[in-house]
C-alpha positions, 0 to 999 in steps of 0.5 A: 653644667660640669657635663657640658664643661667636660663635653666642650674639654673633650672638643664637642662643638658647643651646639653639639654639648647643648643638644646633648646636655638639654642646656640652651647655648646662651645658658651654658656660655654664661659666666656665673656671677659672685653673689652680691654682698651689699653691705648697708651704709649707715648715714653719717648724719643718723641721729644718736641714741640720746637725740632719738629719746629726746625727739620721742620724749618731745613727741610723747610730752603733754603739749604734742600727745594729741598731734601728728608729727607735721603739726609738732615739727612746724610748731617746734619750728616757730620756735626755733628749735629743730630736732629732726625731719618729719619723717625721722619723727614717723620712722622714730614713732614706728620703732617704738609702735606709737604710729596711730591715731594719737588724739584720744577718740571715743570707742564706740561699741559694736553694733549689736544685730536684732534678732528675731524671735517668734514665739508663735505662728506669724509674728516675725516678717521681713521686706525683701527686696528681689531683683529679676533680669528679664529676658527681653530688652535686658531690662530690671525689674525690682519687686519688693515682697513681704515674707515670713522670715521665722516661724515659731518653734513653741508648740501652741497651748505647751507650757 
């Protein structure tokens, strides 16, 4: 860029310090910007520190442990008392990592996968089900088939 400024100083037309530099007209022509500094504003209606633990203390008390943040903000409601939006109540429960499921809900064990096992020559078959493409008339034709699936890895008559 300090070529073409110095090109142009020295009276070469701009097309000509383009040509010469392999910057387009418009790119060179171009006035550098000053990079934006965005300072965040904060709100003026933020909730202080004490009111955001008494909203987590609420959340978190026995009576509202097991409901969402909408149910404990309209029951609050009926009562008269308002201690912020729905969503300062999610964004509240997101600093402190409490947004999940807040019922208690059973852990159910993985499932856990049967293996077969052969301790002799056709003990273990499987269904399969194989799917063919025919070539004419772009038809399906499903064919269900009964395979061996393992063999036996045991000698017969070793101990």
């Amino acid at each position: 860029m300090s070529i073409y400024r110095e090109l142009r100083a020295a009276g070469i037309t701009t097309r000509k310090a383009a040509t010469l530099t392999g910057l387009s007209r418009a790119t060179a022509t171009r006035r550098p910007r000053p990079p934006l500094r965005v300072v965040p504003e904060v709100p003026a209606n933020r909730l202080s520190a004490a009111e955001r633990a008494n909203v987590v203390a609420t959340l978190d008390s026995p009576r509202f442990v097991d409901q969402p943040p909408l149910q404990v903000y309209a029951q609050l409601l009926d009562e008269d008392t308002y201690l912020c939006s729905v969503s300062s109540m999610y964004r509240i429960l997101g600093e402190h990592r409490q947004v999940k499921e807040r019922r208690r809900l059973a852990r159910h064990p993985a499932r856990v996968r049967p293996e077969l096992v052969a301790t002799g020559p056709g003990q273990v078959y499987s269904w399969d089900i194989e799917r063919h493409e025919a070539l004419l008339n772009r038809a399906v034709v499903k064919g269900h088939r009964l395979r061996l699936v393992a063999a036996s890895r045991k000698k017969l008559g070793a101990a």
